[in-house]
N, C-alpha and C positions, 0 to 999 in steps of 0.2 A: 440727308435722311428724312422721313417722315414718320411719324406717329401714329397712333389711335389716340385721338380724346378721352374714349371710351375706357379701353384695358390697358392703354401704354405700350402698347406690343409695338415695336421697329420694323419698319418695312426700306425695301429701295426707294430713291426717287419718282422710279416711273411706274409704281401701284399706287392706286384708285381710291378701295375702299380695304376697310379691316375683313378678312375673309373667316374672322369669329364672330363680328357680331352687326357685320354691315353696315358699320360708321365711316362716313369718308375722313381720308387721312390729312393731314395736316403738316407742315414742316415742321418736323422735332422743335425746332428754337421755340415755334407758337404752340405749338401745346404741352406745355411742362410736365413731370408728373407730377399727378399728384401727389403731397404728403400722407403717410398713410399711420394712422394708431397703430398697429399693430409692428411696422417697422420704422422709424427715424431716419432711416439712411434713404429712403425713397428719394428721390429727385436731389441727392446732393453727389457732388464731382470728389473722385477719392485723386487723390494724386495728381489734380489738378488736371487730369484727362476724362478720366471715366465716370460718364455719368450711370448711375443704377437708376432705372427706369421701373422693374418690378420685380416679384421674386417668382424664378420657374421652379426650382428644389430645394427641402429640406432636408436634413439628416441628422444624422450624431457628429458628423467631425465637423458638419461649415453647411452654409447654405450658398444656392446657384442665383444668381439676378441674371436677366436681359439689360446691357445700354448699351451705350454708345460710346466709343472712341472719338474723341472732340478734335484731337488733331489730325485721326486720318478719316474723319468721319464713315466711320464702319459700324456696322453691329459688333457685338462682342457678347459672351460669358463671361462672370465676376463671380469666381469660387473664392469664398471669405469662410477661414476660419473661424468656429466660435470662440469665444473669449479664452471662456476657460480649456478647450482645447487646445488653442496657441499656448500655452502657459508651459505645455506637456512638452520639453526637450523636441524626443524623438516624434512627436506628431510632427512637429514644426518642420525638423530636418525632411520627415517624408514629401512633406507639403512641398518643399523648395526641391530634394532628389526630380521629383516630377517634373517638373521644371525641367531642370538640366538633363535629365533623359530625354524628354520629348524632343529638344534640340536638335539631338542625335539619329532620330527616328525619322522611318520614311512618314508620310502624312496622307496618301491615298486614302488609305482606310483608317487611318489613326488620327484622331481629334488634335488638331496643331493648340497646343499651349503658344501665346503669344509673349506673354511678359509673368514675372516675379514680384514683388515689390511690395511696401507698407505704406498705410496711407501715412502723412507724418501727422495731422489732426486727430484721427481715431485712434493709429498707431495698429491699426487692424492689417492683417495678412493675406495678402491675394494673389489670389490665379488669373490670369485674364488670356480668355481664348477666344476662339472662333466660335461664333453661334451656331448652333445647329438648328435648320428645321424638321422635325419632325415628332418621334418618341421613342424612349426606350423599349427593348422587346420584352420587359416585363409587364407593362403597359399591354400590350397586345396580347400575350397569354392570358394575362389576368379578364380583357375582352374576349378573346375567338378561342380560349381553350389551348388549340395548335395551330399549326401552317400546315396550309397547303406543301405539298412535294416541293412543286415547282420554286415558293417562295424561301422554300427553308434551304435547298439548293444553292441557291443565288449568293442570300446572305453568308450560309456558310460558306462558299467559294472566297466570297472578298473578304471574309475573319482571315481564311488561310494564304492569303496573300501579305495583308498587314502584318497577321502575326508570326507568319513564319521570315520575315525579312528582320522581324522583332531577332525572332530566336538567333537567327545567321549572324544577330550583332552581339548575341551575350545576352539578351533580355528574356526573362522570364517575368510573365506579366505576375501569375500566383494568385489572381484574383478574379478571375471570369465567370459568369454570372448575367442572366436576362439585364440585369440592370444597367451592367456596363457596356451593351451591346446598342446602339443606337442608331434607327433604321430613320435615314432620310428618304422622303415620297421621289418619287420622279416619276416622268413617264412610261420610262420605263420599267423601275421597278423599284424595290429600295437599294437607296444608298448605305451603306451599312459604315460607323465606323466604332473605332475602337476607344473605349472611355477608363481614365483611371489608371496609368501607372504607378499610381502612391506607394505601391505595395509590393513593386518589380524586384527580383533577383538580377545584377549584375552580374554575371558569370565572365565577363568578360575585364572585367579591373579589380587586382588582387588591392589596389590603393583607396579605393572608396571605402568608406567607413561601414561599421558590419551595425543595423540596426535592431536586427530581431536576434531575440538573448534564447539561447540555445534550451531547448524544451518549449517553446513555445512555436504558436503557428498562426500565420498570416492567412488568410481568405473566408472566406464564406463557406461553411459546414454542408451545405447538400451537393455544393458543386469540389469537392477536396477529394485529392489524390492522398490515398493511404502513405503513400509516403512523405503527405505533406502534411498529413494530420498526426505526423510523428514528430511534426518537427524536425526532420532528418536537413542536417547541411547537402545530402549530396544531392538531391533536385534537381531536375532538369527539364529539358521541354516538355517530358512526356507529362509530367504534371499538370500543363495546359493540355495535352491531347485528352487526358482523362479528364476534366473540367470540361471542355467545350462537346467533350461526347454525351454528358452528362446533361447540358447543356441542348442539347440533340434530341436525347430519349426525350428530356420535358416537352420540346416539340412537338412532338411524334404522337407522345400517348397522353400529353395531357398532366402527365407524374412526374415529380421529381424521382428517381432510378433509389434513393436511400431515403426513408424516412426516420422519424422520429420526432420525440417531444422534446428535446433540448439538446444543446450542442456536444453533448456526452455520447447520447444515446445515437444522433445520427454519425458520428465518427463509430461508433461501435460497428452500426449496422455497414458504414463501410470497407470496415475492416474484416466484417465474418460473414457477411452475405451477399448472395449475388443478388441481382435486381432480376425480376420476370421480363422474359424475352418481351419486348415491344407489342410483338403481335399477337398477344396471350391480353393485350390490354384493351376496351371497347373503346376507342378513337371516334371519332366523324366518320360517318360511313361515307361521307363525299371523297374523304382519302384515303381508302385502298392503303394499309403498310405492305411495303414488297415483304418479299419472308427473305433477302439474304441480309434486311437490317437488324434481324437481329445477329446473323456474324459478325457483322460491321460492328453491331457497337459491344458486343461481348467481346473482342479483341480493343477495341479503347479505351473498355471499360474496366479491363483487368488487372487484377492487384500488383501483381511485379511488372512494373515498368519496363526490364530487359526482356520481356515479352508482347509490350502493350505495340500499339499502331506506333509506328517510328516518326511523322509529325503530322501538323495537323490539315496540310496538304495533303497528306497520303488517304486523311479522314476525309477530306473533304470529298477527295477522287472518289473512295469505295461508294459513299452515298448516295453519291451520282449513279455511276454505275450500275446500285443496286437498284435504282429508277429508272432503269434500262436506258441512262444515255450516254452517249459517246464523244469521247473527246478526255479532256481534263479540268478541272477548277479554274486554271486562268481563261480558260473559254466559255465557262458557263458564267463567269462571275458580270461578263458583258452582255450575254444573250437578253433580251426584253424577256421578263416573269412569262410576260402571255407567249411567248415560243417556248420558253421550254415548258409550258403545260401543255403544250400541243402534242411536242415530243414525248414526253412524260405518257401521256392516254395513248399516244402509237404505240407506245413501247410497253404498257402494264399489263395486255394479256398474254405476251411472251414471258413477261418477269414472272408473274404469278405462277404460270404453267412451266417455268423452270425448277420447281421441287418437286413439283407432280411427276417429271419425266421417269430419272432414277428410280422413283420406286416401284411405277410399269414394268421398268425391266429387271428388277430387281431379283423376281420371281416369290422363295422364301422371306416371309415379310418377317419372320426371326430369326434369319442370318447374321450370323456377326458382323457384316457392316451393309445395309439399305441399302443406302444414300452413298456412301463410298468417301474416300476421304478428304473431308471438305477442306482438304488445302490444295486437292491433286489441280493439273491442267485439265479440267473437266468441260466440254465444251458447252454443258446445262446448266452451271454455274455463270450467275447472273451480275456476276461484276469480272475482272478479268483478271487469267490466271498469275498474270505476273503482280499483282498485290498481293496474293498469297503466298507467291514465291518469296517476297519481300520480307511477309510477314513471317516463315518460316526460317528465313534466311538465320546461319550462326551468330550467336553473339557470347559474345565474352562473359556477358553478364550472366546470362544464363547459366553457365556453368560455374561461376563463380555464385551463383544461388545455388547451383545446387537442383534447377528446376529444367529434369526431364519433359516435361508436357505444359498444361493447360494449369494444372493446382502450385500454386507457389510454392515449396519447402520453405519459408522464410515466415510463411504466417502464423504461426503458431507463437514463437516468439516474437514478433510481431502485436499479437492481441496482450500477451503478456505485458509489453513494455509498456504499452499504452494503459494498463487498467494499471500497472505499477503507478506511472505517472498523473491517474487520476486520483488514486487512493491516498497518495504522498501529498497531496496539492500541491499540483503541479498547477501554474499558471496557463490557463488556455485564452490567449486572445485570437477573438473574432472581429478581425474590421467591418465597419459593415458603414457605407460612405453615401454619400447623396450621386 
């Protein structure tokens, strides 16, 4: 492996210079890190393998370094708990759960954990994984606002690849979020993978230990499913469909879909209001929103789950679709960014002119239904009709709500339980992790 002098950053054997700050690189052995005031642990071997080279994240639970693996001389990430967060039982146990999940897990699109273990000198707790290059998609909102079509496309396709082979195992990640979304460059386009199962629902082993104490809730408050911000045991994937749709609008319009000032209030607003349609919101006028995302994500985004998008493939397909292209997720998730923008601009003065159509022929422009009924086989309808079919298709659940249509019958009690549970002090935990 080789070094920078300069920032300590790890490269392969057969790169030149540092491509941050144009230092030529040096064999790791010759340029050590340097020690740094600010951390101790710089340039020292934990476990008698891993050396930490510098730090890339901090957080609340643990902070990220770049080194290297000594014995198979590789890069690596070194997720170290803090002190006093190791101390905490069930952080600990979540810290190691990740671990022995990832195991299990396929690794295309999901960040391979490598190893478990304590250093025995610190006595400190670590993760150690695969490096990644690039950043998180937090990173990048927080830069360009949104994505382009094309690149939100992409990423989202290979989310729903990883994480739907997740769900097919029992895993519910509960935690999705710009942060844990991690976009590697290529030349093609980004590599996207999936970061953080600390926080995963096992669905699939009644024998693993139950960590989260009932009334309480795991994930991040702008991207949470109403029924996960109840704390309800019975979750399931749709929980992630509604996080990664949520995940989707901020995309799109630049907004989180629920706002508010503290973690009370954005649960509330999840709970009793909808979000404004996407295309109601002033975006990049470089990107055009088709108008059937906002049915796409008004179906992912809906409160009773036995109604919401049924995974987060089926999200992925609609999105596409509504961006007039054809095929499905496991074929966009490979196309090069710059093709399907091509596609994308072939396809958006048909998409855009597919609401316009219906209401030409509509005649009476206050007739009781325009537009007609946006689930029918309509051949103006700009994603296709068998995801509507899907979407309308029976469920058990439904009727076991009690929900005829679109308005949940559940919410009302619903809103109740939840201001019950803040007014009692009720324990609301929010993870929120590097």
């Amino acid at each position: 492996m080789k070094s920078c002098p300069q920032c300590q950053r790890v490269f392969p054997n057969d790169a030149g210079f540092c491509p941050a700050d144009g230092t030529p690189l040096a064999a790791a052995s010759m340029a050590p890190a340097a020690p740094s005031a600010d951390d101790v642990r710089i340039g020292t071997r934990l476990c008698g393998r891993y050396e930490l080279r510098r730090v890339v994240a901090d957080g609340g639970m643990g902070r990220v370094y770049e080194g290297i693996d000594k014995k198979t001389d590789s890069r690596i990430a070194v997720k170290m708990l803090h002190t006093d967060v190791a101390r905490d039982e069930v952080a600990l146990e979540r810290f190691k759960r990740e671990y022995e999940i990832n195991a299990s897990l396929p690794h295309e699109h999901i960040v391979k954990v490598l190893a478990f273990d304590r250093d025995p000198l610190s006595q400190a707790w670590i993760l150690v994984m695969e490096f990644l290059d690039g950043e998180e998609l937090r990173y990048v909102l927080k830069r360009e606002k949104v994505l382009p079509p094309e690149r939100l496309v992409r990423m989202l396709s290979q989310v729903a690849i990883g994480l739907d082979e997740a769900h097919a195992r029992g895993f519910i990640h509960r935690d999705l979020k710009p942060d844990n979304l991690f976009l590697c460059g290529t030349r093609e386009g980004d590599a996207v993978k999936l970061l953080d199962f600390g926080s995963v629902k096992d669905t699939a082993s009644s024998s693993r230990k139950k960590l989260t104490v009932l009334g309480t809730t795991i994930g991040s408050p702008y991207y949470m499913a109403p029924e996960q911000a109840q704390g309800l045991e019975t979750i399931d994937s749709r929980a992630d469909v509604f996080a990664l749709a949520a995940v989707v609008y901020e995309c799109i319009t630049g907004e989180v879909p629920f706002g508010g000032t503290n973690g009370p209030s954005i649960l509330l607003a999840i709970l009793t209001k909808d979000p404004d349609p996407p295309t109601t919101k002033a975006a990049n006028p470089k990107y055009p929103i088709a108008p059937a995302i906002d049915d796409v994500l008004e179906m992912a985004l809906t409160k009773n789950p036995a109604i919401r998008t049924k995974s987060v493939g089926a999200l992925a397909d609609a999105v596409g679709a509504a961006y007039g292209l054809t095929g499905d997720h496991r074929q966009w998730a490979l196309v090069p960014q710059q093709e399907l923008a091509a596609q994308i601009a072939e396809a958006m003065p048909r998409v855009m002119a597919a609401r316009i159509a219906p209401l030409a022929v509509a005649g009476d422009p206050f007739g009781a239904n325009v537009v007609g009924d946006p689930f029918a086989a309509n051949a103006n309808q700009p994603w296709p009709a068998s995801a509507y079919d899907a979407a309308r298709a029976p469920d058990s659940d439904v009727m076991a709500h009690g929900v005829p249509g679109g308005k949940p019958g559940w919410l009302l009690p619903l809103i109740v339980g939840v201001l019950a549970l803040l007014v009692g002090g009720a324990v609301t935990l929010f993870v929120m992790k590097p």
